[in-house]
C-alpha positions as CSV (number, residue, x, y, z in Angstrom):
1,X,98.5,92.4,98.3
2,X,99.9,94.0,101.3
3,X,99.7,96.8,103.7
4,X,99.1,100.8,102.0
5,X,99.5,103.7,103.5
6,X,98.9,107.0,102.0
7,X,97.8,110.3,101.2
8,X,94.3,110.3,100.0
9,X,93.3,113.2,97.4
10,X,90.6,114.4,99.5
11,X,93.5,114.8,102.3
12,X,93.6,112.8,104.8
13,X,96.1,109.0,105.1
14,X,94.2,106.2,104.3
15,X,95.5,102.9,105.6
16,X,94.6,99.8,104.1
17,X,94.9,96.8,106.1
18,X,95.3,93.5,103.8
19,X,95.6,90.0,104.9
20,X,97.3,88.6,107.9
21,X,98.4,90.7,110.2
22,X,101.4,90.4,112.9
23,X,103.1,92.9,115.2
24,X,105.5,93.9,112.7
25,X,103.4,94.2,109.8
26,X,101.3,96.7,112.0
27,X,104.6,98.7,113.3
28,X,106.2,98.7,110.4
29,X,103.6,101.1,109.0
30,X,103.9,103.2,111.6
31,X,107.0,105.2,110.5
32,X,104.9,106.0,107.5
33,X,101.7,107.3,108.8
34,X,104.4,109.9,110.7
35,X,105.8,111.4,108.1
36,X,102.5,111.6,106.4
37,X,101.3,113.5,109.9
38,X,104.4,115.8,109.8
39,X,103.7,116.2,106.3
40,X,100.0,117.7,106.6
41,X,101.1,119.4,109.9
42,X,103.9,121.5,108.2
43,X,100.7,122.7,105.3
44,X,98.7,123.7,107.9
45,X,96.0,120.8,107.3
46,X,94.0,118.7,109.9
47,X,95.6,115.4,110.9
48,X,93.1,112.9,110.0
49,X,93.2,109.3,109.1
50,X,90.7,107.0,107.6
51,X,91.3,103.0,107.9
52,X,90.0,100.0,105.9
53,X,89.8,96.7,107.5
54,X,87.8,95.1,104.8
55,X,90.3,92.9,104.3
56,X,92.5,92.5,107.5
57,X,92.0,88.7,107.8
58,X,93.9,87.9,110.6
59,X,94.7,89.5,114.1
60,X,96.3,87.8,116.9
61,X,97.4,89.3,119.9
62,X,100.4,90.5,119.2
63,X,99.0,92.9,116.2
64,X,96.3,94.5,118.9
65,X,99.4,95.2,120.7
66,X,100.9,96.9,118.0
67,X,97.6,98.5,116.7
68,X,97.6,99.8,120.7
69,X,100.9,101.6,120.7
70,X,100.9,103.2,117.2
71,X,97.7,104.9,118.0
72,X,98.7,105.9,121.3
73,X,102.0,107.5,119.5
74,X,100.4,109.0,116.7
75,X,99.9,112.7,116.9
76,X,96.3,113.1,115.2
77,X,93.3,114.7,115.2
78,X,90.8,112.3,113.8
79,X,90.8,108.7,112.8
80,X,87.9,106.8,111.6
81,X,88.1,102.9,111.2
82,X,85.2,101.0,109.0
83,X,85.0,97.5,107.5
84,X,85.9,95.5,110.6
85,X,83.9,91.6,110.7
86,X,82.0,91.7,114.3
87,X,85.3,90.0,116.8
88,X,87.3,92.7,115.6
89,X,85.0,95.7,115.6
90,X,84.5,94.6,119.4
91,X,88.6,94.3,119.7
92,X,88.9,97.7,118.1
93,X,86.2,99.4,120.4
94,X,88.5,97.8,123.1
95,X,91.3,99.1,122.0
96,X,90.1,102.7,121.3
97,X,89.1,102.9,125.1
98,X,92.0,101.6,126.6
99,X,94.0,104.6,125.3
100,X,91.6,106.9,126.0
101,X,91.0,107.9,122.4
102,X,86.9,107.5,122.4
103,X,86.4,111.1,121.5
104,X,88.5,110.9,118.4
105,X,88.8,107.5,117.0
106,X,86.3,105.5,115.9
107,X,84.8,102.5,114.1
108,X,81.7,102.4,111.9
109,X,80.4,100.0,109.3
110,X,80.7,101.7,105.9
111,X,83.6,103.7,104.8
112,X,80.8,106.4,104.0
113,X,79.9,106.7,107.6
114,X,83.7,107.2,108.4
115,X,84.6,109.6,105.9
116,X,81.5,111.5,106.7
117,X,82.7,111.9,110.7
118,X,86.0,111.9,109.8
119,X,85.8,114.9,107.4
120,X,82.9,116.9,109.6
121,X,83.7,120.0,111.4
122,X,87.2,119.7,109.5
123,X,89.6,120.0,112.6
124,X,87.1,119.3,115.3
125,X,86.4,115.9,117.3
126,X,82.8,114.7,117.1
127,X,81.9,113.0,120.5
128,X,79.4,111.3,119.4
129,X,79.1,107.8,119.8
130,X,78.6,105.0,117.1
């Protein structure tokens, strides 16, 4: 299988990361997830993402670089992570601070924990952390 992105029925874009994953296979998604954010801006709805790791085998360098810069260019609201092994939960948690994103991205275990933050006080950022 390979990378999805899309717009989940209970309205927010789900990203599914699948198997090995490289700079471009990361930034190539990116032009997606925008048009999805433009998309739910222009109805008036919150700009919230949820994404699945379960299966993101492989990250390298080069692909936390890439996971960096979309999120910093992303216009969002809300994104919630879940499904990461232990490395890469770490790696994400990294990542998330570096950008300065803590307050509105995060990474939990389950995707029941994330959907639950994610969809919470509909447009507001929880602080807690996880």
């Amino acid at each position: 299988m390979a990378n999805r992105v899309f717009l989940n029925p209970d309205g927010y874009i789900e990203v599914v990361l699948d198997g090995k994953q490289s700079y471009m296979t990361i930034d190539n998604m990116k032009y997606t997830i925008q048009d999805l954010i433009n998309q739910l801006e222009q109805q008036g709805k919150p700009r919230l993402g949820l994404v699945d790791l379960t299966t993101d085998e492989t990250y390298s360098p080069d692909s936390n670089k890439a996971a960096m810069q979309t999120l910093e260019s992303l216009n969002y609201e809300k994104i919630a992570m879940f499904g990461a092994g232990e490395v890469l939960t770490e790696v994400t948690k990294a990542i998330i601070l570096a950008i300065g994103r803590s307050h509105n991205t995060k990474i939990f275990k389950s995707r029941e924990e994330a959907v639950k933050w994610l969809l919470e006080g509909n447009n507001q950022a929880n602080t807690d952390q996880k």
